[in-house]
N, C-alpha and C positions, 0 to 999 in steps of 0.2 A: 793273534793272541790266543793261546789255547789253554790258560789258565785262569777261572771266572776270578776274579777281586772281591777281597772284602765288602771294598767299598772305594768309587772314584770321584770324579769332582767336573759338571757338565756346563760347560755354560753355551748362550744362546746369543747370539746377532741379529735380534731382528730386522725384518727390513718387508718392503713392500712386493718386490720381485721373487724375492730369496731371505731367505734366513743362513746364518753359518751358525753351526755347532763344533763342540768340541767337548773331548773329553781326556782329560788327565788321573793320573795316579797321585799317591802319597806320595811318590819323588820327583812330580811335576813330569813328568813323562806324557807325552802324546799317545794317546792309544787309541784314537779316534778322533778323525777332524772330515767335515763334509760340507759342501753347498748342499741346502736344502728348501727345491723349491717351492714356494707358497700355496699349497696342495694339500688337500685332506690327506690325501694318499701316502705322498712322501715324506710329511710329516709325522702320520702313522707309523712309517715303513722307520724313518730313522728313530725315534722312542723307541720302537721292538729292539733296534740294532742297541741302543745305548742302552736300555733294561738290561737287556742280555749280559752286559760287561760286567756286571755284579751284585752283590743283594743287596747294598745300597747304594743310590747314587744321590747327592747332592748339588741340587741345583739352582742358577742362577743365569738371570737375564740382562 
């Protein structure tokens, strides 16, 4: 995607292993979906990744 968004729509899987996120547009579009292991780090690393996609994002677990 090389165009930042308004604004997209995040939600979160938690789990003990892993986590899966995902991230959509206003027309339900996929613009981000990832396993994300249960890690300070790559937890860190995917918010920068899902921040980045626009100036708001709204979210949900």
């Amino acid at each position: 995607m090389s165009k930042r968004k308004e604004q997209v729509w995040a939600g979160i899987d938690a789990g003990k292993g892993h986590h899966w996120a995902a991230v959509v547009d206003e027309t339900g579009a996929t613009l981000w979906s990832k396993k994300v292991d249960n890690d300070e780090s790559a937890i860190l690393s995917a918010l920068g990744e899902i921040l980045g996609l626009a100036d708001k994002v709204h979210w949900a677990v």
